[in-house]
SEKE-992795 format. One record per residue: residue in three letters; y, z, x of N, C-alpha, C in turn; residue number from 1. Coordinates in steps of 0.1 Angstrom, whole numbers, plus 5000, padded with zeros to 4 digits. Layout:
# residues N
   type   n_yy   n_zz   n_xx   ca_yy   ca_zz   ca_xx   c_yy   c_zz   c_xx   seq
    Ala      Y      Z      X       Y       Z       X      Y      Z      X   NUM
...
# end
This chain:
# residues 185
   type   n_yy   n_zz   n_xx   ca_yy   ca_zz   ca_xx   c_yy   c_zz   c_xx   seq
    Unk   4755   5473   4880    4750    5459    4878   4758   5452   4868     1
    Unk   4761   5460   4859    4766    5453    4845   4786   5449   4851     2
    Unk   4789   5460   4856    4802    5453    4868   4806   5442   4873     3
    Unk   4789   5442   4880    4789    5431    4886   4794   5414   4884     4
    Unk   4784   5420   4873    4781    5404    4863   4795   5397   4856     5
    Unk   4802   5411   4853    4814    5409    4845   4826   5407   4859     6
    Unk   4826   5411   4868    4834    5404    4881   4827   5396   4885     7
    Unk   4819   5386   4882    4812    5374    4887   4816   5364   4877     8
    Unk   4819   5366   4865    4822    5358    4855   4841   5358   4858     9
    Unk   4846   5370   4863    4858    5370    4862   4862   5359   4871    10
    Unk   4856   5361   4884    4858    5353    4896   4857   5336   4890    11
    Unk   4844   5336   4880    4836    5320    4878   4852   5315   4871    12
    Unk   4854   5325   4859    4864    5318    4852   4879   5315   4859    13
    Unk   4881   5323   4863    4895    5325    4874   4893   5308   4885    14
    Unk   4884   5304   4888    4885    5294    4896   4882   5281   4889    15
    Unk   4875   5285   4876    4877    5274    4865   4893   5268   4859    16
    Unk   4898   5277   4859    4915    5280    4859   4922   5273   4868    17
    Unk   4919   5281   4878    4927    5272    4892   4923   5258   4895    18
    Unk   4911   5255   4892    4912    5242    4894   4912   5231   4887    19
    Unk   4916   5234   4871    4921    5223    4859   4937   5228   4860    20
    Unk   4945   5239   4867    4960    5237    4869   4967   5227   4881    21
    Unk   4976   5223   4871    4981    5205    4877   4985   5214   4888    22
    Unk   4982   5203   4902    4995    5206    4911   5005   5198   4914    23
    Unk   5020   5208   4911    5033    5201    4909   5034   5188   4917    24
    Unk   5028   5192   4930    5031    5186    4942   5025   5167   4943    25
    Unk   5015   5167   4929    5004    5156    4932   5009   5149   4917    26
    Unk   5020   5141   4916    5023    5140    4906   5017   5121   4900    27
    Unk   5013   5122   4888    5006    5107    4887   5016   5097   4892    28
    Unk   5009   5084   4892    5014    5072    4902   5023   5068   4890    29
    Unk   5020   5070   4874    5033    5062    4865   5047   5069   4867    30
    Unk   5045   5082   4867    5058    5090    4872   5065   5087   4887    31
    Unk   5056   5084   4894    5059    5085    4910   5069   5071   4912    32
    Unk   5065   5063   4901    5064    5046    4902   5079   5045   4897    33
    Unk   5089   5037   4899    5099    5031    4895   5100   5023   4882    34
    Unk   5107   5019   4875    5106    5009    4865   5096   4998   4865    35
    Unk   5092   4990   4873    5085    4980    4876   5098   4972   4893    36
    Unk   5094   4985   4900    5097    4977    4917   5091   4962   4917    37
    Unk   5099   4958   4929    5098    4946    4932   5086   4944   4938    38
    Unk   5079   4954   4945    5069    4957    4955   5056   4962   4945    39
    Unk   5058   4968   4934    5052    4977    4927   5036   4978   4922    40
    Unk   5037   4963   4915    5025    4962    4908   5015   4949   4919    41
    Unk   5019   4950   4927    5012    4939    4936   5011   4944   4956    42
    Unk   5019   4954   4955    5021    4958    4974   5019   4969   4974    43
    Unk   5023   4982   4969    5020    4994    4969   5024   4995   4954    44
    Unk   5013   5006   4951    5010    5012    4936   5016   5023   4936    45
    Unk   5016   5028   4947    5019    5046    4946   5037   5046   4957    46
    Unk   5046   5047   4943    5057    5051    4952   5062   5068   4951    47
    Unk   5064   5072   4962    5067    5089    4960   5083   5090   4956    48
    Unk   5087   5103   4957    5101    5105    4955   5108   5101   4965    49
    Unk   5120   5098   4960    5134    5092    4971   5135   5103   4987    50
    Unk   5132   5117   4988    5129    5124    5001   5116   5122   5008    51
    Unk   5109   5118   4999    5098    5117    5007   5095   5100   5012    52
    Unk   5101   5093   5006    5103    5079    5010   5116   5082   5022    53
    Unk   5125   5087   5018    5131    5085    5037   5129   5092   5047    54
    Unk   5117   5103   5048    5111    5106    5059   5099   5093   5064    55
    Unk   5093   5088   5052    5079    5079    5058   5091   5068   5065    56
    Unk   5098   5060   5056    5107    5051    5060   5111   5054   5078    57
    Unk   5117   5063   5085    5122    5068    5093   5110   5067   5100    58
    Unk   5096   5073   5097    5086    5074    5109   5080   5062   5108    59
    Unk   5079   5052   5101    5073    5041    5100   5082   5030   5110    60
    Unk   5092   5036   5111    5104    5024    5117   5102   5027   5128    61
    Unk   5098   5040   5134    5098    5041    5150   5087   5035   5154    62
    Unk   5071   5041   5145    5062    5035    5149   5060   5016   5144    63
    Unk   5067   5016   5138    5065    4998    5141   5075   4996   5156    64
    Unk   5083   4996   5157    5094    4994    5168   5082   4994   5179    65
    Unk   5078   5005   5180    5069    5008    5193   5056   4998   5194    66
    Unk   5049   4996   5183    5036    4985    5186   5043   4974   5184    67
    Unk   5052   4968   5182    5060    4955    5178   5063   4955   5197    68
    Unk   5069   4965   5203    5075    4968    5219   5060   4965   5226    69
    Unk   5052   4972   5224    5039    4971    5234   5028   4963   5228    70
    Unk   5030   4955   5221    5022    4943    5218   5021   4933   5224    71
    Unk   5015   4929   5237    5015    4921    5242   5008   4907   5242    72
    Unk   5001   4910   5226    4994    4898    5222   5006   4885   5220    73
    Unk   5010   4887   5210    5022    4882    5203   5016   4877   5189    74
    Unk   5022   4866   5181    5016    4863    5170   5003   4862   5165    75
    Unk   5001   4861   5155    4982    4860    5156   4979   4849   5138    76
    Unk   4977   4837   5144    4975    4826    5134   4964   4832   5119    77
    Unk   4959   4837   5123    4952    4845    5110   4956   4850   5105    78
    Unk   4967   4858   5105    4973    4861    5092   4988   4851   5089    79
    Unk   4993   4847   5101    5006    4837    5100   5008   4824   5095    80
    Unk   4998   4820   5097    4994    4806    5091   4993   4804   5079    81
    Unk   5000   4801   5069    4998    4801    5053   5005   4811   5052    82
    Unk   5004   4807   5034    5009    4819    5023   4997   4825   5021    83
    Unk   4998   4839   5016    4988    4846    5011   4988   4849   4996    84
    Unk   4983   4842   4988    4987    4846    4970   4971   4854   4973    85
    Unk   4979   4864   4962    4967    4879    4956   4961   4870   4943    86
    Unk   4947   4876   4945    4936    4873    4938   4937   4884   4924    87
    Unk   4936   4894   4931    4934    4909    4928   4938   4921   4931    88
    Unk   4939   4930   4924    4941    4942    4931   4936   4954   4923    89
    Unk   4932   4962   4933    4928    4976    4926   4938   4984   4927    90
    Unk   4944   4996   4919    4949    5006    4920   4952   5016   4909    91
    Unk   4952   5028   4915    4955    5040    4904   4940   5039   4899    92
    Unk   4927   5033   4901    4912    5035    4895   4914   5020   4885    93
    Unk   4925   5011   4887    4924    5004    4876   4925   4986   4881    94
    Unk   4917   4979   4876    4911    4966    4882   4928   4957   4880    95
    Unk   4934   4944   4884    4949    4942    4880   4938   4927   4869    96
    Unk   4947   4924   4864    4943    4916    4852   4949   4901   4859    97
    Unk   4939   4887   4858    4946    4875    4864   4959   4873   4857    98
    Unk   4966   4878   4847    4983    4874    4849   4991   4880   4857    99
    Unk   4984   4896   4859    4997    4906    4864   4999   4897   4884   100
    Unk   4991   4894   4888    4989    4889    4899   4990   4879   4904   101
    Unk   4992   4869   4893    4992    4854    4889   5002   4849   4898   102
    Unk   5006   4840   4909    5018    4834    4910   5021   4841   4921   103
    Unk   5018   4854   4924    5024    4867    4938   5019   4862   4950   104
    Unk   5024   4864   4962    5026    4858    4971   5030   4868   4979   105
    Unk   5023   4866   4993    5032    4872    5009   5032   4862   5017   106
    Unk   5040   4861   5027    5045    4852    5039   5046   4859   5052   107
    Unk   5034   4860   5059    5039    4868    5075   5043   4859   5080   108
    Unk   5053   4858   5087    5061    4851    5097   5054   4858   5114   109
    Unk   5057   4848   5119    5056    4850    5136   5064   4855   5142   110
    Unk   5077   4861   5136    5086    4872    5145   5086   4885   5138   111
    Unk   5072   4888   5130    5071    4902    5130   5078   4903   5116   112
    Unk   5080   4889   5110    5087    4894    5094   5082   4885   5082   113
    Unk   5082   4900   5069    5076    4890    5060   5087   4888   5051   114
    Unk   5078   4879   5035    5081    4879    5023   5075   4879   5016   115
    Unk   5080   4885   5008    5069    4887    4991   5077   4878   4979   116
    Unk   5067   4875   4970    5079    4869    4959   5064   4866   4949   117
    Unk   5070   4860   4936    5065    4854    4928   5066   4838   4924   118
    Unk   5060   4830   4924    5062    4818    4928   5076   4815   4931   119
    Unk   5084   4807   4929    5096    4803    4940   5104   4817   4942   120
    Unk   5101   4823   4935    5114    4834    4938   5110   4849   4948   121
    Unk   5117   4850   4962    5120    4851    4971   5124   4868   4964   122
    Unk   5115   4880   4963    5118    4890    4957   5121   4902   4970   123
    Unk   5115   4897   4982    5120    4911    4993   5112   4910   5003   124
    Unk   5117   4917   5017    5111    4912    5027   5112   4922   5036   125
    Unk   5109   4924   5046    5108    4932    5059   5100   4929   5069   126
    Unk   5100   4941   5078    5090    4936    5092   5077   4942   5089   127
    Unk   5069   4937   5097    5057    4945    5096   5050   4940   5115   128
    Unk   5038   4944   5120    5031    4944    5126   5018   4942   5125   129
    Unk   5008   4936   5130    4994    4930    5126   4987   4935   5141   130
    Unk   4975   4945   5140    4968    4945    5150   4952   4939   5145   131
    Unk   4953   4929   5154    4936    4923    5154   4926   4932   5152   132
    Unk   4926   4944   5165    4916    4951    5168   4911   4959   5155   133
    Unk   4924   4968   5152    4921    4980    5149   4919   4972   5126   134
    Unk   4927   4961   5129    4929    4954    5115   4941   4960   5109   135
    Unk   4948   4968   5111    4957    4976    5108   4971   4962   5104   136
    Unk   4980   4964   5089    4991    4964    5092   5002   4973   5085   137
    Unk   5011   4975   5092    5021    4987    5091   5031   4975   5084   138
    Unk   5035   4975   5072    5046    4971    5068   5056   4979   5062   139
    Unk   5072   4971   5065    5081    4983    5063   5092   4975   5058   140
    Unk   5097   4972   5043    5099    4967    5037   5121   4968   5040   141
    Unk   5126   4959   5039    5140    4958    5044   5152   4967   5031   142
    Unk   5146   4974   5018    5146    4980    5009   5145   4993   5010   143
    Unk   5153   4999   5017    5149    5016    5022   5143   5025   5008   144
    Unk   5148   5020   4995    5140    5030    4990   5124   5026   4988   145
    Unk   5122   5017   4992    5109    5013    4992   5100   5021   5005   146
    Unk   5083   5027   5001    5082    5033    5013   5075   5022   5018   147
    Unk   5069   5028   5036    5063    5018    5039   5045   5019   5034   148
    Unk   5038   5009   5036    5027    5007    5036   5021   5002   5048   149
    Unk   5005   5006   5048    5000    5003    5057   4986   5001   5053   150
    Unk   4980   4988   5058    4968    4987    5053   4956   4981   5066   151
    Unk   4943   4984   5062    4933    4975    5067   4927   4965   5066   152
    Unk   4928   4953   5069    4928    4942    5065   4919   4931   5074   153
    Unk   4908   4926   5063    4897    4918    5069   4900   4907   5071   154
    Unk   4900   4897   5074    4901    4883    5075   4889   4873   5075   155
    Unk   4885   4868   5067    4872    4859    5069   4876   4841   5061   156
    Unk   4882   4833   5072    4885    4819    5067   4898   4821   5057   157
    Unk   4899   4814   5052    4912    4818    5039   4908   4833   5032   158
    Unk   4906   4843   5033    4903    4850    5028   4905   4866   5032   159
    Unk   4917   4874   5024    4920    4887    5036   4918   4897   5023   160
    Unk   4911   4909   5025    4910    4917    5017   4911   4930   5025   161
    Unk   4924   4942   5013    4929    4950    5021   4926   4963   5017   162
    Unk   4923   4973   5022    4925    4984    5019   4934   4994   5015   163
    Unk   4942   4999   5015    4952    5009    5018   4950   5024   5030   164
    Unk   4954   5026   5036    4950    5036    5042   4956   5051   5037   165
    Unk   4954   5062   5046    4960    5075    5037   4973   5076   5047   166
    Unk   4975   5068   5051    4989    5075    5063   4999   5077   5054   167
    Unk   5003   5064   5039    5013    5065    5029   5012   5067   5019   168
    Unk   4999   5069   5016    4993    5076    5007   4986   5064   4996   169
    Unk   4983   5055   5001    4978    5038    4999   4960   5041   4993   170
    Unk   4956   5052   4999    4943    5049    5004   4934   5046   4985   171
    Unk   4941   5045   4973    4936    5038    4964   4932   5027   4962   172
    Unk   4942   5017   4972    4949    5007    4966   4936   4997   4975   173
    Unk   4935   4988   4970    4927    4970    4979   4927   4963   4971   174
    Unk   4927   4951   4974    4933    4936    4974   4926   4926   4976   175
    Unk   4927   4917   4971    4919    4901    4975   4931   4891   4972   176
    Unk   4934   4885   4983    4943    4875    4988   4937   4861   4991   177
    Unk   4938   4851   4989    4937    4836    4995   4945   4833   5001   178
    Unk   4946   4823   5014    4956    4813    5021   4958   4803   5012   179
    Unk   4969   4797   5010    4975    4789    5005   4981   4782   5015   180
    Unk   4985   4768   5014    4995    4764    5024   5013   4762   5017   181
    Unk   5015   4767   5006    5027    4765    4998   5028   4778   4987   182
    Unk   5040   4781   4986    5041    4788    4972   5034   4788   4960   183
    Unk   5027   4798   4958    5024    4793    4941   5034   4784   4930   184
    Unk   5027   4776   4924    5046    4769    4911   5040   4777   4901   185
# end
């Protein structure tokens, strides 16, 4: 009996162990993160290492190519219409503060391309894809070391608030965006 108890404490502590040891593999988002990317503190929070950004890069470009190909909606005025300046953002567990966000801005275009920037200045851009249904968009930034992102995204009047999903490993991150009809100054 007394065995017992002492291989039941061995087992308790041994898994106490294993599960306060870091895994190499899950490394925090300030490490993962670049200096302050262009994309960084406002689009995606969580960037991985340089191999594992040109595998997503690679599979994100086929699967936009393909719903961009069988989309036979075409543009969709709710998200194309206006600028979108960020209100907010959650990520890494942490609220964004009204300066860090202040002035930031996206631009979906109608041929499937955007831009991002901070009031007038024009910081990076790529394609992306917008599905009504599913709310989904796949964006895939023209910056290969940038990976892509992909989010879920509500729309109600001027107003789009986004999720992140886990496909890029986003699923921390959401957002609160306004329509604007002009750049922030």
């Amino acid at each position: 009996m007394q065995n017992s108890n002492i291989y039941l404490t061995f087992i308790a502590f041994s898994m106490f162990l294993f599960s306060c040891k870091q895994d190499k593999s899950t490394v925090s988002s300030k490490e993962t993160q670049s200096e302050e990317t262009e994309e960084g503190a406002y689009v995606s929070a969580n960037q991985p290492n340089a191999a594992d950004v040109a595998i997503y890069v690679a599979n994100a470009r086929n699967i936009l190519d393909y719903r961009i190909k069988e989309d036979t909606n075409g543009s969709w005025a709710a998200i194309e219409h206006g600028i979108w300046e960020y209100e907010a953002i959650f990520a890494n567990g942490e609220m964004s503060k009204p300066e860090d966000v202040a002035g930031k801005w996206i631009d979906y275009k109608d041929d499937n391309t955007y831009e991002f920037g901070e009031k007038a200045l024009i910081k990076g851009k790529g394609k992306y894809h917008y599905n009504p249904d599913s709310g989904l968009v796949l964006m895939l930034n023209d910056d290969k070391f940038q990976k892509p992102i992909e989010y879920k995204v509500k729309i109600v009047g001027d107003i789009m608030v986004f999720t992140g999903s886990a496909e890029y490993k986003d699923n921390g991150t959401q957002g609160k965006l306004k329509k604007v009809m002009e750049r922030p100054s």
